[in-house]
Every structure is written in structure tokens, then in C-alpha cells.
C-alpha positions, 0 to 999 in steps of 0.5 A: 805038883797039884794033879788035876781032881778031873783027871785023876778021878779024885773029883768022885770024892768031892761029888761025894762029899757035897752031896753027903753035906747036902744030904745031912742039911736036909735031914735036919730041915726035916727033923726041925720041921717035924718036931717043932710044935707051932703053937697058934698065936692069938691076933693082937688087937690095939686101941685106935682110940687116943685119949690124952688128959692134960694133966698127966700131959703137964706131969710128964713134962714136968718130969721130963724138966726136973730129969734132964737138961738140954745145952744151948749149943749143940755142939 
């Protein structure tokens, strides 16, 4: 039969094992924090402007239509 953790006074080795499971996470929260270097990353900055030629419009669609086919029935 099963004895209860409580009242055999197992559950002392549970509270153990918990907190010595905690205790190591912790740990190496710490290591990882201290030795990673974090390197400052510059802010990337992106052209708003939109500048379309029609020419190269036209010449990616017409690779476009030379590449693939569409079906005429989705099916």
C-alpha cells in the first residue's frame, strides 16, 4: 500500500527536490545573463519613398506570364 508523503515525512524530500530544481534554474538564469554580451544593434532606417518605373513594371509581368499559368477553373 501507498503511505501518505505528509505523514511519513517523505514530503521533506520533495520540498527538497523542488527547491534544489529551482535553485539550479536560477543559477543558470544568472550565468546566461552575465556572460551574454549584447551587442548594441543600429536602427535600421527604410525608404518611404516609392519610386515605380514602368518599365520594369511591364518586365516583371512579363516574367511573371512566361513562368507560370493560371487555370481557369479553381478547383
Amino acid at each position: 500500500m501507498i503511505e501518505n508523503p505528509f505523514e511519513s515525512g517523505h514530503i521533506k524530500n520533495y520540498v527538497l527536490l523542488y527547491a534544489s530544481i529551482v535553485v539550479i534554474m536560477v543559477l543558470f538564469f544568472i550565468a546566461s545573463t552575465l556572460f551574454n554580451d549584447v551587442k548594441k544593434v543600429d536602427k535600421k532606417v527604410f525608404n518611404t519613398k516609392v519610386v515605380k518605373k514602368e518599365t520594369d513594371i511591364k518586365s516583371i509581368d512579363q516574367n511573371i506570364t512566361s513562368k507560370f499559368k493560371l487555370l481557369k477553373e479553381a478547383y
